[in-house]
C-alpha positions, 0 to 999 in steps of 0.5 A: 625922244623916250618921251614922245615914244611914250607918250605916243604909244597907242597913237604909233600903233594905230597910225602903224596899222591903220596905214598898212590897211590904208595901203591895201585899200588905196591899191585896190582902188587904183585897180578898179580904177584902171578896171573901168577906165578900159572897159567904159574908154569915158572920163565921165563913168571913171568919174562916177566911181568918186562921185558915189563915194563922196555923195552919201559922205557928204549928204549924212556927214552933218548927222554922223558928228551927233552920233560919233560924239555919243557912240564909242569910238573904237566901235564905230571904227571896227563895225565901219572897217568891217562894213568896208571889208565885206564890200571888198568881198563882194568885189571879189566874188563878183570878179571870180564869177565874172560878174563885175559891172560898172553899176556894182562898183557905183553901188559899193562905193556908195554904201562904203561912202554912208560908213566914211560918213560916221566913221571920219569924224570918230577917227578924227576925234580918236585921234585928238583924244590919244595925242597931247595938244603939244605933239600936233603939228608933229603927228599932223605931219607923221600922218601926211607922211604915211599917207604919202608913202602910200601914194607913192606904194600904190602904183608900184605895188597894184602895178606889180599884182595887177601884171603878176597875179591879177586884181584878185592878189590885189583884193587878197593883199586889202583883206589881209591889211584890214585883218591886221589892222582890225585885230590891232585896234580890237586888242592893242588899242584903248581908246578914251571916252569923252564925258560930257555935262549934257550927255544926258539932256542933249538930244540928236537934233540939238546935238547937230544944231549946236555943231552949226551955231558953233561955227556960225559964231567962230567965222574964222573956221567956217570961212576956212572950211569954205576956201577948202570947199573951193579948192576941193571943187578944182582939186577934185576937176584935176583928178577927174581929168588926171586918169584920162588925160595920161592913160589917152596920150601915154599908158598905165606906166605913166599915170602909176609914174605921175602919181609915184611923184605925187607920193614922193612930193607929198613925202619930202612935204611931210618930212619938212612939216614933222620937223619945222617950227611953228610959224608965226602965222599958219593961215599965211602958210595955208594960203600962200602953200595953196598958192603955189600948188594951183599956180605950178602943176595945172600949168604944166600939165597943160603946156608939158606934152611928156611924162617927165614934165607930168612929174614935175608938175606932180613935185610941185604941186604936191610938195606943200600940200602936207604943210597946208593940211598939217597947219590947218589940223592945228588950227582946228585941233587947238580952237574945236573943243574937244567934246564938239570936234565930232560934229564940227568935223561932221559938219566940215566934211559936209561944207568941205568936201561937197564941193568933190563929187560936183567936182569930179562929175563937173570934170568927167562931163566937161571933159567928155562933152565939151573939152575933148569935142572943142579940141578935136574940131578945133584944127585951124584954131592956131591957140588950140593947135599950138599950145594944147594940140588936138588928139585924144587926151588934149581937151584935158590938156587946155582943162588943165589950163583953166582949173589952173587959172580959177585955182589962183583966184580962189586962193588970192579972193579968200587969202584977203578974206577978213575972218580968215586973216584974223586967224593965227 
């Protein structure tokens, strides 16, 4: 045990402080999230607020490996973070002067969504460089912990500012977090260069060139980064359609309920992956992790019509989520070179998580324009009226039904694909 404090020293420090700041920006987005939610009454414009976020991720996320591979990382991540804090001002001072609109949230995420793009991979690799290659899966799962804790923090804590003191606490408690976090990693934190053979002659456009080639000819990851693109496409449907559906049948009290349980399902998933041995197989435990995911919550938050079946749904849904991304991060740490992760990475994020804006505005409009309009006039529809039910929130309820069907699909269609089962 002395030994792994040792040898993870600087990785504790910074995943100690980075999710304390990563705390205090998730409340601030569960706020506004509920800010725009009652102010717009539309699934749709809620939406949105993802969809400028991810947007500008995912279209410059191709370039931005050649940069965070040639850049210093520790650089990158201080002027990111504080790009992100000066963002977080304005909201601030356009709530005190009562200014806030709808467009000037789309706007800040957006630009907030151009510096995840550099910033992501530069972390990434960062963190491969502070880790040695034997405490992966451990950390993997130290890192989906936090992560859970503070998605079941968020709700508590922002409900909590948001009855007491207003979102202006909320703002205030983000700020203080990034302070305490950029104050560490400036000081406290030292982070490894890579030096590379071809530093020199490798310009910016064969620096995302060879990001490309290498995945083409490894079709093993790029495969499995596509079945993630599917299922970030579903993942994203969900949690577009989430928000409306509890806040249209119950309240705040309920949706900060659900994604408590979220948390606490992702937590107990975090501790189970820290402490396993590693399978023989990780892409069997991805694959059947997913599985069961899509097969369980979907379904029950279709037919359950009560916040405490909602919270089951959570706890299963959730539960295998840490093993799935702790399994998949080994699998990518152990077979990128570490001079490349950088632009693999870049290149992921692009394959990977384009699918999520499609995703969230594909929920907000179906959910708007079709599946809410369907249920309502949908009264002498036995199927309709006896399973989903239409009142407000119940199109949500039959969309649940269905992403819950094409999540099975996708997970057996890639399950059985030959390049991913050739992997380990």
């Amino acid at each position: 045990m002395k030994n792994i404090f040792y040898d993870l020293k600087s990785f504790f420090i910074l995943w100690i402080t980075q999710s304390f700041s990563a705390l205090g920006s998730a409340m601030t987005n569960f706020a506004l999230v509920i800010w725009i939610y009652q102010h717009s009454g539309s699934a749709l414009t809620t939406a949105m607020l993802a969809v400028c976020s991810y947007a500008p991720y995912v279209i410059m996320s191709i370039f931005a490996g050649a940069v965070s591979d040639k850049w210093n990382k520790k650089i990158i991540m201080l002027v990111c973070d504080s790009f992100a804090a000066v963002c977080t001002v304005t909201v601030m001072i356009l709530l005190k002067n009562n200014c806030l609109q709808v467009w000037h949230l789309y706007v800040i995420n957006a630009l907030n969504g151009l510096m995840n793009t550099v910033q992501q991979p530069a972390s990434d690799v960062a963190t491969t460089l502070l880790i040695p290659e034997k405490y992966y899966q451990k950390t993997s799962g130290m890192r989906s912990f936090s992560n859970s804790l503070v998605t079941v923090l968020t709700p508590a804590f922002a409900s909590a500012l948001l009855a007491f003191a207003g979102i202006e606490a909320i703002i205030v408690f983000d700020l203080a977090t990034f302070t305490t976090a950029f104050v560490v990693l400036l000081f406290f934190i030292e982070i490894p260069e890579i030096k590379k053979e071809n530093e020199e002659t490798e310009n910016f456009i064969k620096s995302v060139k060879s990001g490309i080639f290498w995945l083409n000819k490894n079709k093993g990851i790029l495969w499995m980064m596509l079945f993630l693109s599917a299922i970030n496409f579903i993942a994203s449907v969900y949690e577009s359609a989430l928000p409306a559906m509890i806040l249209s049948k119950r309240d705040e009290a309920a949706l900060g309920a659900v994604n408590t349980c979220v948390g606490i399902a992702a937590l107990v998933g975090s501790i189970i992956v820290t402490f396993m041995p590693e399978p023989k197989s990780r892409v069997k435990v991805i694959c059947g992790c997913l599985l069961f995911s899509m097969s369980t919550e979907n379904f029950l938050l279709s037919f359950g019509n009560s916040t405490i079946v909602w919270c089951v749904g959570a706890l299963c849904g959730w539960i295998c989520i840490p093993i799935m991304n702790a399994n998949m991060d080994v699998i990518f740490r152990t077979n990128i070179p570490t001079d490349m992760q950088g632009r693999i990475y870049s290149v992921r994020n692009t394959l990977q998580f384009f699918t999520i804006p499609l995703g969230y505005f594909t929920g907000g409009f179906l959910l708007d324009n079709i599946f809410e309009p369907f249920v309502s006039e949908a009264s002498e529809n036995f199927f309709i009226r006896t399973f989903f039910g239409t009142e407000k929130g119940d199109g949500a309820s039959f969309l649940f039904f269905i992403i819950g069907i094409a999540g099975i699909v996708v997970c057996l269609v890639f399950s059985n694909n030959r390049y991913i089962r050739k992997m380990k």
